[in-house]
C-alpha positions as CSV (number, residue, x, y, z in Angstrom):
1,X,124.8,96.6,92.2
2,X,122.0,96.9,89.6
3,X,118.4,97.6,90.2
4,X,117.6,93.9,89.2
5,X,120.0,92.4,91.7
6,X,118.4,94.6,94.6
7,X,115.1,93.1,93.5
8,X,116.7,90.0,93.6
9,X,118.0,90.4,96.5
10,X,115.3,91.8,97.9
11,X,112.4,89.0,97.2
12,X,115.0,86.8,98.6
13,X,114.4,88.3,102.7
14,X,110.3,87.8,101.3
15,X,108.8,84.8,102.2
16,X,107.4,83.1,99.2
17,X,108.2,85.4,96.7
18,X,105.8,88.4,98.2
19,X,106.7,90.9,96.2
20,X,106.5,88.9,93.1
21,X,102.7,87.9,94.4
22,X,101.8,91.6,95.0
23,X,103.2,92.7,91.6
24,X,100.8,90.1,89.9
25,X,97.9,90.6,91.8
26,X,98.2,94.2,90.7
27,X,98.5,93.5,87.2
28,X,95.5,91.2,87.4
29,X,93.4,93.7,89.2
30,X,94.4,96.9,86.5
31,X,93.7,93.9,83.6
32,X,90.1,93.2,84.8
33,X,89.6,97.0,85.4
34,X,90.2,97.8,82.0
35,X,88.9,95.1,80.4
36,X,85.4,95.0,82.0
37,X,85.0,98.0,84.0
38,X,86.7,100.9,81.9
39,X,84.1,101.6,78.9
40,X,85.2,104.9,77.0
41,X,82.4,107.5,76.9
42,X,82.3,110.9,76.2
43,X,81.6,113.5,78.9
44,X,80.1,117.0,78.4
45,X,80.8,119.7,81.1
46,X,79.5,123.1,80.9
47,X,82.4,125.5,83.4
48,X,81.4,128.9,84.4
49,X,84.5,130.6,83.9
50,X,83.7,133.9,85.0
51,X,80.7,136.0,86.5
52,X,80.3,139.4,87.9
53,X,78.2,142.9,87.7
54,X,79.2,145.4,85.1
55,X,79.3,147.6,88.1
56,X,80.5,145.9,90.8
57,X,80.9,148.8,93.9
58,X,81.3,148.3,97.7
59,X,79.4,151.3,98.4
60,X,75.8,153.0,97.6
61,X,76.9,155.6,95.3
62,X,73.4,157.4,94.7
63,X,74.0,158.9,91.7
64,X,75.3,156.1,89.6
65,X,72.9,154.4,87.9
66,X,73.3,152.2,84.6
67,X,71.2,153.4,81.4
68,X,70.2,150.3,79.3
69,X,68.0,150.7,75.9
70,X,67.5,154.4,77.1
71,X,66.1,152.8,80.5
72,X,67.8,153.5,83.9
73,X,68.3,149.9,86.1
74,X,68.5,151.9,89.0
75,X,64.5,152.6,88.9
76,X,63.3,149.2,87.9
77,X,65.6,147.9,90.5
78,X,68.0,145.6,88.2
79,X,71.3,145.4,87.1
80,X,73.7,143.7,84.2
81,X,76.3,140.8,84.9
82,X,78.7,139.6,82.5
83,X,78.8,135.6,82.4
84,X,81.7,133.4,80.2
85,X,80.7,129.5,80.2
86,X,83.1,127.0,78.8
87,X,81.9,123.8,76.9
88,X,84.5,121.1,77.7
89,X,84.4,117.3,76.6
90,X,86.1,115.7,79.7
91,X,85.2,112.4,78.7
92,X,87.7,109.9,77.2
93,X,85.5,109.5,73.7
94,X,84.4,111.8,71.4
95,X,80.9,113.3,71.2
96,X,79.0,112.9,67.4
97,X,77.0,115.0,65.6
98,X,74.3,111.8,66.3
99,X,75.3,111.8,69.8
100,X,72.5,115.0,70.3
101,X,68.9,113.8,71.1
102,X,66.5,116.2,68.7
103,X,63.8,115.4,71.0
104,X,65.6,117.1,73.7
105,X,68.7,119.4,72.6
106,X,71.3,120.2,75.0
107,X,71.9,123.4,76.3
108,X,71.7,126.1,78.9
109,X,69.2,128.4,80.6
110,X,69.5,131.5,83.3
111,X,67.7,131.1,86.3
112,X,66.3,134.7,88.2
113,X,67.2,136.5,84.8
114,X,67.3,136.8,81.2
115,X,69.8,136.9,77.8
116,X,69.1,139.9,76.2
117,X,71.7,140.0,73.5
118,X,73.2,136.6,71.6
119,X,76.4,135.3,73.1
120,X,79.9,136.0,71.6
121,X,82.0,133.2,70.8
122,X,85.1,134.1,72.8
123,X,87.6,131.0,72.1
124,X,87.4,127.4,70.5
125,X,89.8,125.2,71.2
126,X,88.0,122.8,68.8
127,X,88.3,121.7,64.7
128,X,85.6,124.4,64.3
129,X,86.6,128.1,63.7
130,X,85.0,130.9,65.7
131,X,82.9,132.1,63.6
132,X,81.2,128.4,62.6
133,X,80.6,127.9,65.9
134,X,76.5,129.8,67.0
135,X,74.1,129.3,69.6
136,X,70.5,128.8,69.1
137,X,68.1,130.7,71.1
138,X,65.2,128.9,72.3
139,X,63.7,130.9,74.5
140,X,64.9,134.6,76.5
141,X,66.6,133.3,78.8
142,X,67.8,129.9,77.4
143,X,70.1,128.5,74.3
144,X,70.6,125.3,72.6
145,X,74.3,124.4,72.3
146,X,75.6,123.9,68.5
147,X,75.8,119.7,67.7
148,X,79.4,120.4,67.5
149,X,81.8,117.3,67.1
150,X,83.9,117.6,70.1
151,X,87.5,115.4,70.6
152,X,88.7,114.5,74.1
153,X,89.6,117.8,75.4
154,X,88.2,119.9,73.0
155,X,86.2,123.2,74.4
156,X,84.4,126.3,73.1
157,X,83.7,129.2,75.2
158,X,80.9,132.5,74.6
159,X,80.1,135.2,76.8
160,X,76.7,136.9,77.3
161,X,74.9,139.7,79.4
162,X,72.5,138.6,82.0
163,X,69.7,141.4,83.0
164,X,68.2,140.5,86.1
165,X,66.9,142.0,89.6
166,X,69.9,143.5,91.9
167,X,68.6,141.3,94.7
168,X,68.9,138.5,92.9
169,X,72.2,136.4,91.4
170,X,71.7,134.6,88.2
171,X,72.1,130.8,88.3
172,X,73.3,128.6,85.2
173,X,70.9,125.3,84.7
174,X,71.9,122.8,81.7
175,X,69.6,120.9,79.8
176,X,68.9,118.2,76.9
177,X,70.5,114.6,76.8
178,X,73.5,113.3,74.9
179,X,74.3,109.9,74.3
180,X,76.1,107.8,76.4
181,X,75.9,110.8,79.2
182,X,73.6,110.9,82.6
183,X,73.3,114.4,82.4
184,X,75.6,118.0,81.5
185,X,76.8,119.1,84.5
186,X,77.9,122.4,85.0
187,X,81.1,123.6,86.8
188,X,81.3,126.6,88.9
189,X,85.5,127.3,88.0
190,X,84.8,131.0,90.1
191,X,83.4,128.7,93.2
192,X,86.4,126.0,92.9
193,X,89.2,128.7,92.0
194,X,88.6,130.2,95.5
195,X,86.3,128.0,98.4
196,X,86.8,124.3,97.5
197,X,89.2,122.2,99.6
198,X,91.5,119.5,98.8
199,X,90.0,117.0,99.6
200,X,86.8,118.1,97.5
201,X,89.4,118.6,94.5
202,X,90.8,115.4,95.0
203,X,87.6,113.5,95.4
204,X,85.6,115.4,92.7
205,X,84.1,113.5,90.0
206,X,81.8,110.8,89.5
207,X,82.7,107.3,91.4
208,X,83.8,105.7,88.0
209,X,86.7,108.7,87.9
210,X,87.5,108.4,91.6
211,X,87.7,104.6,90.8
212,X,90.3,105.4,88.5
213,X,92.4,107.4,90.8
214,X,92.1,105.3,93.3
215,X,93.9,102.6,90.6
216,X,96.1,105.1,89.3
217,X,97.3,106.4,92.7
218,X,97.6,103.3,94.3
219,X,99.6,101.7,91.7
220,X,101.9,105.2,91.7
221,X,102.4,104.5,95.8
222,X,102.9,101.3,94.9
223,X,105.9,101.9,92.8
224,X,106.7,105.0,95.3
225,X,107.0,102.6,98.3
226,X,108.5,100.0,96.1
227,X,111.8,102.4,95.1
228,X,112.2,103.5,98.6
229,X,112.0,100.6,99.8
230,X,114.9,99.3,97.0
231,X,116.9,102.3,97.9
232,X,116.8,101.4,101.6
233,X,117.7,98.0,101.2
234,X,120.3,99.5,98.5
235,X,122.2,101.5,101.4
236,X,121.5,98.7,104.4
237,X,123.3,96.4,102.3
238,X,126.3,98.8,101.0
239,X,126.8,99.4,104.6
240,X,126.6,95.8,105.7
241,X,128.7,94.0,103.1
242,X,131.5,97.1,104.5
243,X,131.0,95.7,107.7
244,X,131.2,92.4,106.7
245,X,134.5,93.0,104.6
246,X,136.1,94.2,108.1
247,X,134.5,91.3,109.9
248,X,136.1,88.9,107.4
249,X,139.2,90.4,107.4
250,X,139.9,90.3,111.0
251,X,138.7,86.7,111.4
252,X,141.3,86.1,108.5
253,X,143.8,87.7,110.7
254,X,143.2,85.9,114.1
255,X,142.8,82.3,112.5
256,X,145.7,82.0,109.8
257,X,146.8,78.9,111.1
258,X,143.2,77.4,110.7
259,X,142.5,79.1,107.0
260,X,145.8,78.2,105.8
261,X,145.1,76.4,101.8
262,X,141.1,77.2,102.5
263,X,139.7,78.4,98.9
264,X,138.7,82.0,98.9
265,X,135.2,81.2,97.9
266,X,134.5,80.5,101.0
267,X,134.4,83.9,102.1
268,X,132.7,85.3,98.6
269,X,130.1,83.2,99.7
270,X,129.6,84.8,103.1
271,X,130.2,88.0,102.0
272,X,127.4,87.9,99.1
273,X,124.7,85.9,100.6
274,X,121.8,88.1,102.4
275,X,120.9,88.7,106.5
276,X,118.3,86.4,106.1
277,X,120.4,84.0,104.7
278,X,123.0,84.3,107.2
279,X,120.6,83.6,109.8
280,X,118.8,80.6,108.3
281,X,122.7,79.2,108.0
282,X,123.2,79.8,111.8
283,X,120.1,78.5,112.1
284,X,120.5,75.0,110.9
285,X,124.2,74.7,111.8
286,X,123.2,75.1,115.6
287,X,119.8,73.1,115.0
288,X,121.9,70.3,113.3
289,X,125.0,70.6,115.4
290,X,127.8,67.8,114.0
291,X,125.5,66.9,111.4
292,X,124.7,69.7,108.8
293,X,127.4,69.5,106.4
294,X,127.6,66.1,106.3
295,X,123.7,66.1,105.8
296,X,124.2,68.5,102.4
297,X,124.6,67.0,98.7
298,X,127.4,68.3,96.6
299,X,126.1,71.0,95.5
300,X,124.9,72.4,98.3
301,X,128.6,71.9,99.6
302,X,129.7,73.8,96.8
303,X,128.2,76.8,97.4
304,X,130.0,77.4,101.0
305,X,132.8,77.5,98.1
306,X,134.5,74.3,100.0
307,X,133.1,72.1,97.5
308,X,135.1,68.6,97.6
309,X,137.8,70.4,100.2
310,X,135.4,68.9,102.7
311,X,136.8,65.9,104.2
312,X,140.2,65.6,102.6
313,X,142.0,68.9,103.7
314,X,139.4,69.8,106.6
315,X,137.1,68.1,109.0
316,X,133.4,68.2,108.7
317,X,133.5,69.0,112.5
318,X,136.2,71.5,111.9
319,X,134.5,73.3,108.9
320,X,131.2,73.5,111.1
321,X,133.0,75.3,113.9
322,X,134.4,77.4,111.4
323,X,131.2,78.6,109.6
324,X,130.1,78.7,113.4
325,X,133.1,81.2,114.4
326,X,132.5,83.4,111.5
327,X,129.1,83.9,111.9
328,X,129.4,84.4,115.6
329,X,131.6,86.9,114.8
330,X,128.9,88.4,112.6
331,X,127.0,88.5,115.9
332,X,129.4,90.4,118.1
333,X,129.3,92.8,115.5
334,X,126.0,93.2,115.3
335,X,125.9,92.1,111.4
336,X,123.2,89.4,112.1
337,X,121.0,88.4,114.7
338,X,121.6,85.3,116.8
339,X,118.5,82.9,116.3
340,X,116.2,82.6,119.1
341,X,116.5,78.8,120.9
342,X,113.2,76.3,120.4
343,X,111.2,76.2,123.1
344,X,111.2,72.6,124.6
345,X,108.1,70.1,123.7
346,X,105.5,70.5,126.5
347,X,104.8,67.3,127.8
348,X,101.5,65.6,128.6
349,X,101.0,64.8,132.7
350,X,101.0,60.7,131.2
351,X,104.1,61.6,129.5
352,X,106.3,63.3,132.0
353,X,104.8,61.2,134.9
354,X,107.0,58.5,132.9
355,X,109.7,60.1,132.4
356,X,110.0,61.0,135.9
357,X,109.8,57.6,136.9
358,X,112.5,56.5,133.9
Protein backbone atom coordinates (compact mmCIF):
# COMPACT_ATOMS: atom_id res chain seq x y z
CA UNK A 1 0.00 0.00 0.00
CA UNK A 2 1.46 3.45 -0.81
CA UNK A 3 2.12 6.29 1.53
CA UNK A 4 -0.87 8.23 -0.14
CA UNK A 5 -3.28 5.41 0.44
CA UNK A 6 -2.27 5.23 4.29
CA UNK A 7 -3.04 8.98 4.40
CA UNK A 8 -6.00 8.16 2.78
CA UNK A 9 -6.83 5.83 4.81
CA UNK A 10 -5.83 7.38 7.63
CA UNK A 11 -8.03 10.85 7.46
CA UNK A 12 -10.76 8.48 6.85
CA UNK A 13 -10.79 7.08 10.97
CA UNK A 14 -10.50 11.39 11.45
CA UNK A 15 -13.50 13.04 11.97
CA UNK A 16 -13.82 15.84 9.58
CA UNK A 17 -10.81 15.53 7.83
CA UNK A 18 -8.42 16.49 11.01
CA UNK A 19 -5.42 15.88 9.72
CA UNK A 20 -6.10 17.78 6.58
CA UNK A 21 -7.27 20.87 9.13
CA UNK A 22 -4.01 20.58 11.08
CA UNK A 23 -1.79 20.43 7.93
CA UNK A 24 -3.45 23.82 6.80
CA UNK A 25 -3.49 25.51 9.80
CA UNK A 26 0.26 24.93 9.88
CA UNK A 27 0.85 26.18 6.52
CA UNK A 28 -1.11 29.27 7.36
CA UNK A 29 0.68 29.84 10.57
CA UNK A 30 4.53 29.36 8.82
CA UNK A 31 2.94 31.78 5.78
CA UNK A 32 2.12 34.71 8.16
CA UNK A 33 5.43 34.01 10.08
CA UNK A 34 7.36 34.58 7.18
CA UNK A 35 5.52 37.08 5.53
CA UNK A 36 5.03 39.52 8.42
CA UNK A 37 7.15 38.41 11.23
CA UNK A 38 10.50 37.12 9.56
CA UNK A 39 12.45 40.44 8.45
CA UNK A 40 16.13 39.41 7.33
CA UNK A 41 18.81 41.47 9.23
CA UNK A 42 22.19 41.05 9.69
CA UNK A 43 23.69 40.02 13.11
CA UNK A 44 27.21 40.77 14.40
CA UNK A 45 28.61 38.53 17.18
CA UNK A 46 31.92 38.94 18.64
CA UNK A 47 33.07 34.87 20.16
CA UNK A 48 35.92 34.59 22.47
CA UNK A 49 37.41 31.68 21.20
CA UNK A 50 40.15 31.21 23.44
CA UNK A 51 41.80 32.86 26.75
CA UNK A 52 44.38 31.89 29.09
CA UNK A 53 47.86 33.02 30.95
CA UNK A 54 51.04 32.66 29.08
CA UNK A 55 52.01 30.92 32.20
CA UNK A 56 49.31 29.16 33.47
CA UNK A 57 50.84 26.92 36.74
CA UNK A 58 48.97 25.21 39.66
CA UNK A 59 51.62 25.97 41.97
CA UNK A 60 53.75 29.10 43.40
CA UNK A 61 56.92 28.38 41.78
CA UNK A 62 59.04 31.36 43.35
CA UNK A 63 61.53 31.68 41.04
CA UNK A 64 59.60 32.00 37.81
CA UNK A 65 58.82 35.16 36.99
CA UNK A 66 57.95 36.60 33.35
CA UNK A 67 60.41 39.43 31.93
CA UNK A 68 58.46 41.87 29.63
CA UNK A 69 60.13 45.01 27.89
CA UNK A 70 63.15 44.16 30.21
CA UNK A 71 60.54 44.46 33.20
CA UNK A 72 59.89 41.46 35.52
CA UNK A 73 55.67 40.94 36.09
CA UNK A 74 56.39 39.25 39.10
CA UNK A 75 57.43 42.64 40.92
CA UNK A 76 54.66 44.91 39.67
CA UNK A 77 52.39 42.11 40.40
CA UNK A 78 50.95 41.36 36.69
CA UNK A 79 50.88 38.94 34.21
CA UNK A 80 50.20 38.30 30.20
CA UNK A 81 47.06 36.38 28.78
CA UNK A 82 46.71 35.41 25.36
CA UNK A 83 42.98 36.21 24.00
CA UNK A 84 41.63 34.98 20.16
CA UNK A 85 38.03 36.73 19.42
CA UNK A 86 36.13 35.71 16.42
CA UNK A 87 33.94 38.21 14.40
CA UNK A 88 30.97 36.17 13.09
CA UNK A 89 27.85 37.60 11.06
CA UNK A 90 25.08 35.17 12.41
CA UNK A 91 22.39 37.13 11.01
CA UNK A 92 20.55 36.09 7.88
CA UNK A 93 21.55 39.44 5.79
CA UNK A 94 24.68 40.86 5.05
CA UNK A 95 26.34 43.74 6.84
CA UNK A 96 27.48 46.99 4.37
CA UNK A 97 30.22 48.98 4.39
CA UNK A 98 27.25 51.79 5.19
CA UNK A 99 25.87 49.54 7.69
CA UNK A 100 28.84 51.18 10.38
CA UNK A 101 27.71 54.40 12.24
CA UNK A 102 30.98 56.91 11.99
CA UNK A 103 29.58 58.61 14.90
CA UNK A 104 30.05 55.59 16.89
CA UNK A 105 32.32 52.71 15.28
CA UNK A 106 32.03 49.23 16.40
CA UNK A 107 34.47 47.50 18.20
CA UNK A 108 36.04 46.09 21.31
CA UNK A 109 37.70 47.12 24.54
CA UNK A 110 39.49 45.05 27.63
CA UNK A 111 38.20 45.64 30.88
CA UNK A 112 40.95 45.27 34.18
CA UNK A 113 43.83 45.42 31.40
CA UNK A 114 45.42 46.71 28.46
CA UNK A 115 46.57 45.75 24.52
CA UNK A 116 50.01 46.31 24.40
CA UNK A 117 50.95 45.03 20.93
CA UNK A 118 48.32 45.24 17.61
CA UNK A 119 46.40 42.09 17.11
CA UNK A 120 47.29 39.38 14.46
CA UNK A 121 44.81 38.41 12.06
CA UNK A 122 44.78 34.69 12.68
CA UNK A 123 41.95 33.45 10.02
CA UNK A 124 39.26 35.05 7.66
CA UNK A 125 36.79 33.11 6.56
CA UNK A 126 35.50 36.18 4.57
CA UNK A 127 35.98 37.75 0.62
CA UNK A 128 38.88 39.67 2.30
CA UNK A 129 42.46 38.17 2.49
CA UNK A 130 44.36 38.24 5.75
CA UNK A 131 46.49 40.71 5.26
CA UNK A 132 43.47 43.43 3.99
CA UNK A 133 41.84 42.77 6.95
CA UNK A 134 43.51 45.56 10.28
CA UNK A 135 42.21 46.82 13.36
CA UNK A 136 42.23 50.39 14.40
CA UNK A 137 43.39 51.33 17.69
CA UNK A 138 41.48 53.79 19.45
CA UNK A 139 42.68 53.79 22.62
CA UNK A 140 45.26 51.11 24.90
CA UNK A 141 43.11 49.06 25.72
CA UNK A 142 40.37 49.31 22.90
CA UNK A 143 40.04 48.75 18.82
CA UNK A 144 37.69 49.68 16.22
CA UNK A 145 36.68 46.67 14.04
CA UNK A 146 37.52 47.16 10.12
CA UNK A 147 33.96 48.12 8.13
CA UNK A 148 34.40 44.88 6.60
CA UNK A 149 31.50 43.55 4.21
CA UNK A 150 30.51 40.46 5.93
CA UNK A 151 28.03 37.63 4.04
CA UNK A 152 25.87 35.37 6.20
CA UNK A 153 28.35 33.24 7.91
CA UNK A 154 31.30 35.05 7.11
CA UNK A 155 33.94 35.53 10.19
CA UNK A 156 37.42 36.94 10.80
CA UNK A 157 39.44 36.02 13.83
CA UNK A 158 42.87 38.07 15.52
CA UNK A 159 44.58 37.33 18.57
CA UNK A 160 46.26 39.82 21.04
CA UNK A 161 48.23 39.94 24.38
CA UNK A 162 46.35 41.31 27.36
CA UNK A 163 48.85 42.82 30.32
CA UNK A 164 46.96 43.19 33.32
CA UNK A 165 47.15 42.67 37.26
CA UNK A 166 47.40 38.71 38.37
CA UNK A 167 44.48 39.27 40.57
CA UNK A 168 42.48 40.33 38.12
CA UNK A 169 40.95 38.45 34.74
CA UNK A 170 40.47 40.54 31.75
CA UNK A 171 36.86 41.02 30.46
CA UNK A 172 35.83 41.58 26.65
CA UNK A 173 33.21 44.68 26.26
CA UNK A 174 31.92 45.47 22.59
CA UNK A 175 30.99 48.71 21.45
CA UNK A 176 29.63 51.08 18.51
CA UNK A 177 26.26 50.47 16.58
CA UNK A 178 25.50 48.89 13.23
CA UNK A 179 22.56 49.12 11.37
CA UNK A 180 19.67 47.21 11.74
CA UNK A 181 21.40 45.58 15.02
CA UNK A 182 20.43 46.32 19.04
CA UNK A 183 23.77 45.86 20.03
CA UNK A 184 27.31 43.38 19.30
CA UNK A 185 27.10 40.82 21.66
CA UNK A 186 29.90 38.93 22.61
CA UNK A 187 30.11 35.16 23.05
CA UNK A 188 32.11 33.49 25.69
CA UNK A 189 32.77 29.94 23.25
CA UNK A 190 35.51 28.84 26.45
CA UNK A 191 32.34 29.42 28.97
CA UNK A 192 29.73 27.45 26.53
CA UNK A 193 32.35 24.75 25.43
CA UNK A 194 32.53 23.60 29.07
CA UNK A 195 29.59 25.04 31.84
CA UNK A 196 26.44 25.69 29.80
CA UNK A 197 23.55 23.25 29.86
CA UNK A 198 21.13 22.09 27.29
CA UNK A 199 18.62 23.64 27.91
CA UNK A 200 20.68 27.08 27.83
CA UNK A 201 22.06 25.80 24.32
CA UNK A 202 18.84 25.12 23.18
CA UNK A 203 17.11 28.24 24.40
CA UNK A 204 20.08 30.70 23.53
CA UNK A 205 19.35 33.47 21.40
CA UNK A 206 17.17 36.35 21.18
CA UNK A 207 13.17 35.53 21.24
CA UNK A 208 12.87 36.22 17.45
CA UNK A 209 15.48 33.03 16.95
CA UNK A 210 13.81 30.89 19.66
CA UNK A 211 10.54 31.91 17.75
CA UNK A 212 11.99 30.33 14.92
CA UNK A 213 12.86 27.14 16.51
CA UNK A 214 9.94 26.87 18.09
CA UNK A 215 8.38 26.86 14.24
CA UNK A 216 11.02 24.90 12.96
CA UNK A 217 10.83 22.25 15.62
CA UNK A 218 7.37 21.99 15.93
CA UNK A 219 6.70 21.60 12.34
CA UNK A 220 9.74 18.74 12.40
CA UNK A 221 7.55 16.88 15.42
CA UNK A 222 4.88 17.50 13.49
CA UNK A 223 6.07 15.50 10.59
CA UNK A 224 7.94 13.15 13.24
CA UNK A 225 4.61 12.19 14.88
CA UNK A 226 2.90 12.31 11.59
CA UNK A 227 5.26 9.17 9.98
CA UNK A 228 4.96 7.28 13.11
CA UNK A 229 1.78 7.60 13.33
CA UNK A 230 1.47 6.40 9.32
CA UNK A 231 3.74 3.58 10.05
CA UNK A 232 1.60 2.44 12.95
CA UNK A 233 -1.47 2.56 11.23
CA UNK A 234 0.68 0.94 8.17
CA UNK A 235 1.36 -2.36 10.48
CA UNK A 236 -2.32 -2.22 12.45
CA UNK A 237 -3.82 -2.56 9.14
CA UNK A 238 -1.26 -5.22 7.48
CA UNK A 239 -2.07 -7.21 10.53
CA UNK A 240 -5.85 -6.69 10.33
CA UNK A 241 -6.67 -7.10 6.74
CA UNK A 242 -4.54 -10.82 7.59
CA UNK A 243 -6.99 -11.39 10.08
CA UNK A 244 -9.72 -10.39 8.17
CA UNK A 245 -8.61 -12.64 5.12
CA UNK A 246 -8.80 -15.70 7.72
CA UNK A 247 -12.13 -14.39 9.01
CA UNK A 248 -13.51 -14.26 5.55
CA UNK A 249 -12.36 -17.43 4.62
CA UNK A 250 -13.79 -19.39 7.34
CA UNK A 251 -17.21 -17.62 7.03
CA UNK A 252 -16.88 -18.71 3.33
CA UNK A 253 -16.40 -22.15 4.48
CA UNK A 254 -19.29 -22.57 7.04
CA UNK A 255 -21.96 -20.76 4.87
CA UNK A 256 -21.52 -22.28 1.18
CA UNK A 257 -24.92 -23.04 0.87
CA UNK A 258 -25.90 -19.29 1.65
CA UNK A 259 -22.89 -17.67 -0.69
CA UNK A 260 -23.55 -19.93 -3.34
CA UNK A 261 -23.63 -17.36 -6.94
CA UNK A 262 -22.92 -14.24 -4.35
CA UNK A 263 -20.30 -11.86 -6.46
CA UNK A 264 -16.95 -11.71 -4.94
CA UNK A 265 -17.06 -8.08 -4.41
CA UNK A 266 -18.85 -8.45 -1.76
CA UNK A 267 -16.01 -9.61 0.26
CA UNK A 268 -13.40 -7.02 -1.50
CA UNK A 269 -15.54 -4.62 -0.08
CA UNK A 270 -15.23 -5.88 3.56
CA UNK A 271 -11.88 -6.75 3.27
CA UNK A 272 -10.74 -3.12 2.10
CA UNK A 273 -12.93 -0.78 3.89
CA UNK A 274 -11.43 0.59 7.41
CA UNK A 275 -12.24 -0.30 11.41
CA UNK A 276 -14.07 2.67 11.59
CA UNK A 277 -15.94 1.89 8.67
CA UNK A 278 -16.83 -1.50 9.75
CA UNK A 279 -18.17 -0.17 12.78
CA UNK A 280 -20.27 2.65 11.38
CA UNK A 281 -21.77 -0.42 9.01
CA UNK A 282 -22.71 -2.45 12.22
CA UNK A 283 -23.75 0.49 13.46
CA UNK A 284 -26.60 1.43 11.15
CA UNK A 285 -27.48 -2.24 10.21
CA UNK A 286 -28.41 -2.91 13.94
CA UNK A 287 -29.82 0.86 14.37
CA UNK A 288 -31.95 0.28 11.15
CA UNK A 289 -32.64 -3.40 11.59
CA UNK A 290 -34.97 -4.74 8.39
CA UNK A 291 -34.63 -1.51 6.96
CA UNK A 292 -31.04 -0.31 5.93
CA UNK A 293 -30.51 -1.75 2.62
CA UNK A 294 -33.64 -1.18 1.42
CA UNK A 295 -33.20 2.49 2.69
CA UNK A 296 -29.75 2.84 0.37
CA UNK A 297 -29.81 4.25 -3.36
CA UNK A 298 -27.99 2.29 -5.92
CA UNK A 299 -24.97 3.30 -5.44
CA UNK A 300 -24.67 2.95 -2.15
CA UNK A 301 -25.84 -0.75 -2.94
CA UNK A 302 -23.14 -1.01 -5.19
CA UNK A 303 -20.52 -0.61 -3.07
CA UNK A 304 -21.36 -3.78 -0.70
CA UNK A 305 -20.36 -5.18 -4.34
CA UNK A 306 -24.21 -6.71 -4.47
CA UNK A 307 -25.24 -4.00 -6.57
CA UNK A 308 -28.62 -5.07 -8.46
CA UNK A 309 -28.13 -8.84 -6.90
CA UNK A 310 -30.22 -7.39 -4.21
CA UNK A 311 -33.73 -8.54 -4.48
CA UNK A 312 -33.58 -10.86 -7.36
CA UNK A 313 -31.09 -13.68 -6.25
CA UNK A 314 -31.12 -12.68 -2.38
CA UNK A 315 -33.49 -11.12 0.16
CA UNK A 316 -33.04 -7.75 1.56
CA UNK A 317 -33.63 -9.47 4.92
CA UNK A 318 -31.32 -12.23 4.04
CA UNK A 319 -28.41 -9.96 2.77
CA UNK A 320 -28.83 -7.90 6.11
CA UNK A 321 -28.28 -10.98 8.28
CA UNK A 322 -25.51 -11.78 6.10
CA UNK A 323 -23.50 -8.44 6.40
CA UNK A 324 -24.71 -8.97 10.15
CA UNK A 325 -23.01 -12.63 10.46
CA UNK A 326 -19.85 -11.42 8.95
CA UNK A 327 -19.30 -8.66 10.96
CA UNK A 328 -20.26 -10.47 13.99
CA UNK A 329 -17.77 -12.72 13.19
CA UNK A 330 -15.36 -9.80 12.97
CA UNK A 331 -16.40 -9.32 16.56
CA UNK A 332 -15.63 -12.85 17.95
CA UNK A 333 -12.41 -12.25 16.59
CA UNK A 334 -11.74 -9.30 17.94
CA UNK A 335 -11.30 -7.44 14.41
CA UNK A 336 -13.87 -4.66 15.36
CA UNK A 337 -15.56 -3.49 18.24
CA UNK A 338 -19.35 -4.16 18.80
CA UNK A 339 -21.15 -0.74 19.01
CA UNK A 340 -22.23 0.38 22.31
CA UNK A 341 -26.49 0.20 22.50
CA UNK A 342 -28.38 3.91 22.79
CA UNK A 343 -29.30 4.71 25.94
CA UNK A 344 -33.27 4.89 26.12
CA UNK A 345 -34.95 8.59 26.03
CA UNK A 346 -35.46 9.68 29.59
CA UNK A 347 -38.84 10.59 30.08
CA UNK A 348 -40.53 13.56 31.65
CA UNK A 349 -42.72 12.54 35.12
CA UNK A 350 -45.95 14.04 32.65
CA UNK A 351 -44.69 11.74 30.06
CA UNK A 352 -44.25 8.44 31.71
CA UNK A 353 -47.15 9.17 34.21
CA UNK A 354 -49.04 8.58 30.71
CA UNK A 355 -47.58 5.95 29.63
CA UNK A 356 -48.12 4.17 32.73
CA UNK A 357 -51.54 4.72 32.61
CA UNK A 358 -51.64 3.69 28.51
Amino acid sequence: MSIFKNIRNYENKVPYGLLGAIIGIGGIVISMYLTLVFEKSPKLEIDIVSQFNVLEVNESINNLDIIYETSSLKEQGQTLSVIELQVNNRGSAPVLYTYYDPKSEAGFAIENGTIPESPSIVSSNTSYEKNQIELIKRSSNSYSLPKLILNPSDYYSFKFIVLHSSELKPIVKAFGVIAGMDKIEIRDSTYRENDVSLIGLIFDGSYLVNFSRLIIFGIAFFILALVIILLISTCIDYILMKNKKKAIESFKLCNTSRLQGAPESFFKYFSRISRFKYEYDYQMLKKQNGSFIHNLNGLERERFGFGSYVGVKISEEEFEILCLDLLNLFVKNGLISEPKPEPEPVLEPEARFKEDNI
